[in-house]
C-alpha positions as CSV (number, residue, x, y, z in Angstrom):
1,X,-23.7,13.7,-20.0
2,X,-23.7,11.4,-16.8
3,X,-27.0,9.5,-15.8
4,X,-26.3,8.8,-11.8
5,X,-29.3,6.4,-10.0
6,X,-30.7,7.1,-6.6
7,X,-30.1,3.9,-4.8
8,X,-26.4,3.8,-6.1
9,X,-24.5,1.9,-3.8
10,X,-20.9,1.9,-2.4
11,X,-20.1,-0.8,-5.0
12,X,-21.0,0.9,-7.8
13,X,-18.9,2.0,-10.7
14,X,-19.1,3.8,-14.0
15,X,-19.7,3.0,-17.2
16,X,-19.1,4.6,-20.3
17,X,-21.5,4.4,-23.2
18,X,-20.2,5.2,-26.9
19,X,-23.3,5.9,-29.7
20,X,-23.9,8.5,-31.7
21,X,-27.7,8.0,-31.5
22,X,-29.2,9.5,-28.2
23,X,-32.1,7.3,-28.5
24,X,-29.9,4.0,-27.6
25,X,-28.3,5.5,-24.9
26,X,-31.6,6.6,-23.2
27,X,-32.2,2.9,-23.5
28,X,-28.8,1.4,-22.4
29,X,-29.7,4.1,-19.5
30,X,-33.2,2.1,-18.7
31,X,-31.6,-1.1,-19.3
32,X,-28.9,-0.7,-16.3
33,X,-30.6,1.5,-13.9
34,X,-31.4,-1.0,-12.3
35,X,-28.0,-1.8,-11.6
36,X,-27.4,1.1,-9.4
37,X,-24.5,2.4,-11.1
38,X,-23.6,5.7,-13.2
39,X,-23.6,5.5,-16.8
40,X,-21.5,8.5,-18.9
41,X,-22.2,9.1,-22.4
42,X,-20.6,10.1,-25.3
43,X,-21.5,10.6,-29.1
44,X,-18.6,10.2,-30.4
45,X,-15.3,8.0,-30.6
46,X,-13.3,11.3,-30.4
47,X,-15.6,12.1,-27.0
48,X,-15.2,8.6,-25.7
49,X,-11.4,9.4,-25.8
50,X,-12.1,12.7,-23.5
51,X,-14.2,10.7,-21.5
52,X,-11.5,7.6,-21.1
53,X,-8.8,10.1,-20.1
54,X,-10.9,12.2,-17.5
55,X,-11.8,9.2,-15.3
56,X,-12.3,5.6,-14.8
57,X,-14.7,3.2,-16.0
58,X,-15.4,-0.2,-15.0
59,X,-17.2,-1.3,-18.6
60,X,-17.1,0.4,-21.5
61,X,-20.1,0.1,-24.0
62,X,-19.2,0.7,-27.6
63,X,-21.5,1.3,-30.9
64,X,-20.0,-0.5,-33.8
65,X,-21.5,1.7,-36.6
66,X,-20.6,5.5,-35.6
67,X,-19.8,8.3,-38.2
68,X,-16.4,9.3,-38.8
69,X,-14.4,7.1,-36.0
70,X,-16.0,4.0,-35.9
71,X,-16.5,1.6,-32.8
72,X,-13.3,-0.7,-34.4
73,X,-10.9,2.2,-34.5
74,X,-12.5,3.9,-31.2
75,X,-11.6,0.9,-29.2
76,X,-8.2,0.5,-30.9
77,X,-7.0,4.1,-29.8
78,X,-8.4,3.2,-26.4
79,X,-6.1,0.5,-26.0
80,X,-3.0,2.5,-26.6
81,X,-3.5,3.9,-23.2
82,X,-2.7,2.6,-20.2
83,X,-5.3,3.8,-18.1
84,X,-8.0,1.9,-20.3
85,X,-5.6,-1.0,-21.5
86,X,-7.4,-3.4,-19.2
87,X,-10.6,-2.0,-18.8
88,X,-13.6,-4.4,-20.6
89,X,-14.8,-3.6,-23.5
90,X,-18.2,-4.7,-24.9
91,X,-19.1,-4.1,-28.7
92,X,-22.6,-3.5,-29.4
93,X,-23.8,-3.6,-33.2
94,X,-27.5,-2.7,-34.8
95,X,-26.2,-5.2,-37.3
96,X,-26.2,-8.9,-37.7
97,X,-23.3,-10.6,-36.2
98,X,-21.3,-12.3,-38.6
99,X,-18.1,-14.6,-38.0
100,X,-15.7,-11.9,-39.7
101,X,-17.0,-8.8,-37.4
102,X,-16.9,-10.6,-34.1
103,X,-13.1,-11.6,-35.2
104,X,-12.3,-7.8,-35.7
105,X,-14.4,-7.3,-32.5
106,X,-11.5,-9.4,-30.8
107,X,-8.8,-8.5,-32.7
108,X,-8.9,-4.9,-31.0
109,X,-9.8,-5.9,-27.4
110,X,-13.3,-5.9,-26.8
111,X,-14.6,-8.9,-24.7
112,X,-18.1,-9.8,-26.2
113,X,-19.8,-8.5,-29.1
114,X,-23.9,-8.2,-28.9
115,X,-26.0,-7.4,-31.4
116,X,-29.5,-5.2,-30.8
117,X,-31.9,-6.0,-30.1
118,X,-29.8,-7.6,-27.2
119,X,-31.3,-9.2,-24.3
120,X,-31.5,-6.7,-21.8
121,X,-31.4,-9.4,-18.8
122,X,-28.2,-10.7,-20.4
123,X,-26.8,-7.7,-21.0
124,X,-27.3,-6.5,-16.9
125,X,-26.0,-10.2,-15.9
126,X,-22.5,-9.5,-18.4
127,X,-22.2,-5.5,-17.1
128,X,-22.9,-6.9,-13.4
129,X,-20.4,-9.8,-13.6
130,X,-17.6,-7.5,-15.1
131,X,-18.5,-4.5,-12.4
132,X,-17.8,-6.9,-9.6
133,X,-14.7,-8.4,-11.1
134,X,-14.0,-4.4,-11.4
135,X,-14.5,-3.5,-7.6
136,X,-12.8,-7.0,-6.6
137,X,-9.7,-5.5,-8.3
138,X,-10.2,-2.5,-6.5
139,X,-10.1,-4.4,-3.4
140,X,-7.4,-6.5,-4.3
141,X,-5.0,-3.7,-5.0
142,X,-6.0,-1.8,-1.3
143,X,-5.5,-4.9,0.4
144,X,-2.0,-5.1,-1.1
145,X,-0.8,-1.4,-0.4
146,X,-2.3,-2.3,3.2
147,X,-0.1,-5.6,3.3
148,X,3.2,-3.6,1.7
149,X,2.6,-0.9,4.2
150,X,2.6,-3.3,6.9
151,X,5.7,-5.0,5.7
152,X,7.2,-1.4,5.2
153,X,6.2,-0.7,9.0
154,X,7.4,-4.0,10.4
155,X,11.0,-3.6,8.6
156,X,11.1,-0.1,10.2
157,X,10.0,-1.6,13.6
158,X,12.6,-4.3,13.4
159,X,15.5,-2.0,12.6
160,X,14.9,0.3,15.0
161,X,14.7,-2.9,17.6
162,X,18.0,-3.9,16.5
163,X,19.7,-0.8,16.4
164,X,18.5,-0.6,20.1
165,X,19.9,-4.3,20.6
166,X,22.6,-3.0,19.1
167,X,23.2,0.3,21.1
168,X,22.4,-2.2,24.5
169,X,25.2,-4.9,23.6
170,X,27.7,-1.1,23.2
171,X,26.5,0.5,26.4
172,X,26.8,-3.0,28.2
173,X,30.3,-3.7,26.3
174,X,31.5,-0.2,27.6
175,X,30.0,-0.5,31.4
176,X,32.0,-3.9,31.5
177,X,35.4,-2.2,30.4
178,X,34.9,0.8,32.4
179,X,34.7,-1.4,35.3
180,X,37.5,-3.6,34.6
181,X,39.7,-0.6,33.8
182,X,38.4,1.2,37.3
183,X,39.4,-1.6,39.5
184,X,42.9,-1.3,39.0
185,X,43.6,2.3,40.2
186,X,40.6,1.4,42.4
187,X,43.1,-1.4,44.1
188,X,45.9,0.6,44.6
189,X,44.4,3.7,46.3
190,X,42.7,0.8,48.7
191,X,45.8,-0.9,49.1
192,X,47.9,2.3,50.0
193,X,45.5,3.5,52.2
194,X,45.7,0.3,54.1
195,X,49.7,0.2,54.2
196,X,49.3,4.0,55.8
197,X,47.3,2.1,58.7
198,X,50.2,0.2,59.5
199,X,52.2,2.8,59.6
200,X,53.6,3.5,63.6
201,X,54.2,7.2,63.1
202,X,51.3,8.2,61.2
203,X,49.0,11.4,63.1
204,X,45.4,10.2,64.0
205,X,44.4,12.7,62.3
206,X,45.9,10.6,58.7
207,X,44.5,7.1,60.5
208,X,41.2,8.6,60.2
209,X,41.6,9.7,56.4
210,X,43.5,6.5,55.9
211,X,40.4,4.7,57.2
212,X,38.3,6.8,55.6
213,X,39.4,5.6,52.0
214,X,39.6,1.7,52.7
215,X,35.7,2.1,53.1
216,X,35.0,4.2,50.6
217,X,37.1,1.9,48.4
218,X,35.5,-0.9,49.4
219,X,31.8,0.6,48.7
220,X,33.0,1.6,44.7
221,X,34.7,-2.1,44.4
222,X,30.8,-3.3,45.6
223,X,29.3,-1.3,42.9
224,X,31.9,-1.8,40.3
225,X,31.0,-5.9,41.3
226,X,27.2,-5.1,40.9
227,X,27.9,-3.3,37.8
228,X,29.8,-6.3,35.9
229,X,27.1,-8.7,37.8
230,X,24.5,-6.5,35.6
231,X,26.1,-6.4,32.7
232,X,26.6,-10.3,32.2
């Protein structure tokens, strides 16, 4: 069963509650209402394994004294999985805290061990405080798929900028040996065009093609000069 509050917020989280008595999670439930956030129950360690797997839960709340499974070995299967590895883990006991349970408490990962009847104001200030450091995680972990998609966007940007730098430096490298290699037969078309205009017995007719092809040679030897110009 899953109590959910009116006024929940956007930083709210759940919590799962672990007791097999339905009367103390009807309290836990009136305890952190006020909180905002949504509290899931279950009755059994068995149930709180269910629970663990389906979702996740920023605080788990676990009864020390449950038939069958107890609160110890509940919380020690709980740890074996990494979804709930690093998820807080408060022990709550009807009995009086001694030394020796509080050790075993910590021995299999929970965080703080309270004994009923707790302090309900301290027990929304611990739930509270472990909620936000909960949601800052959350945060911190966006912020860094954010930053590596960034980085993974930049590295593509700069690649493709120098493969176009690259494909530039090519296209220049080729424009400037194209020239260079045009520019000799370039000179000797010019140049035997001009010997024909000396010529005595050549036909008008040849003077004007003759003529003709000095100019024309003279405009591509312009261009091929622009086009080295450019490409330096």
């Amino acid at each position: 069963m899953t109590w959910d509050t009116a006024d929940a917020s956007p930083s709210s989280a759940s919590i799962l509650a672990v007791d097999d008595n339905p009367s103390n999670l009807t309290t836990l439930h009136a305890v952190l209402q006020p909180l905002g956030h949504s509290l899931v129950q279950a009755r059994s360690g068995e149930e709180a394994l269910r629970r663990a797997m389906e979702q996740e839960f920023a605080v788990i709340l676990v009864d020390v004294q449950m038939p069958g499974m107890d609160g110890y070995a509940t919380v020690e299967l709980l740890r074996e999985h990494p979804k709930v590895q690093n998820t807080p883990i408060v022990f709550l006991s009807a009995h009086h805290q001694d030394l020796t349970d509080a050790e075993k408490g910590y021995a299999v990962g929970a965080i703080a061990y309270l004994t009923t009847p707790y302090n309900p104001d301290l027990l929304r200030a611990k739930v509270s405080s472990l909620v936000a450091h909960y949601n800052r995680g959350i945060e911190l972990k966006q912020q860094a798929q954010i930053i590596a998609q960034k980085e993974v966007e930049a590295a593509h940007a700069k690649l493709a900028a120098e493969r176009a730098e690259e494909a530039s430096r090519l296209k220049d490298k080729y424009i400037a040996i194209l020239g260079h290699d045009l520019r000799s037969p370039l000179t000797a078309i010019a140049g035997t065009a001009r010997l024909m205009l000396r010529a005595q017995d050549l036909s008008e007719a040849h003077q004007k093609s003759a003529a003709r092809i000095v100019r024309a040679s003279d405009r591509m030897t312009r261009m091929i000069e622009d086009v080295l110009d450019f490409t330096r």
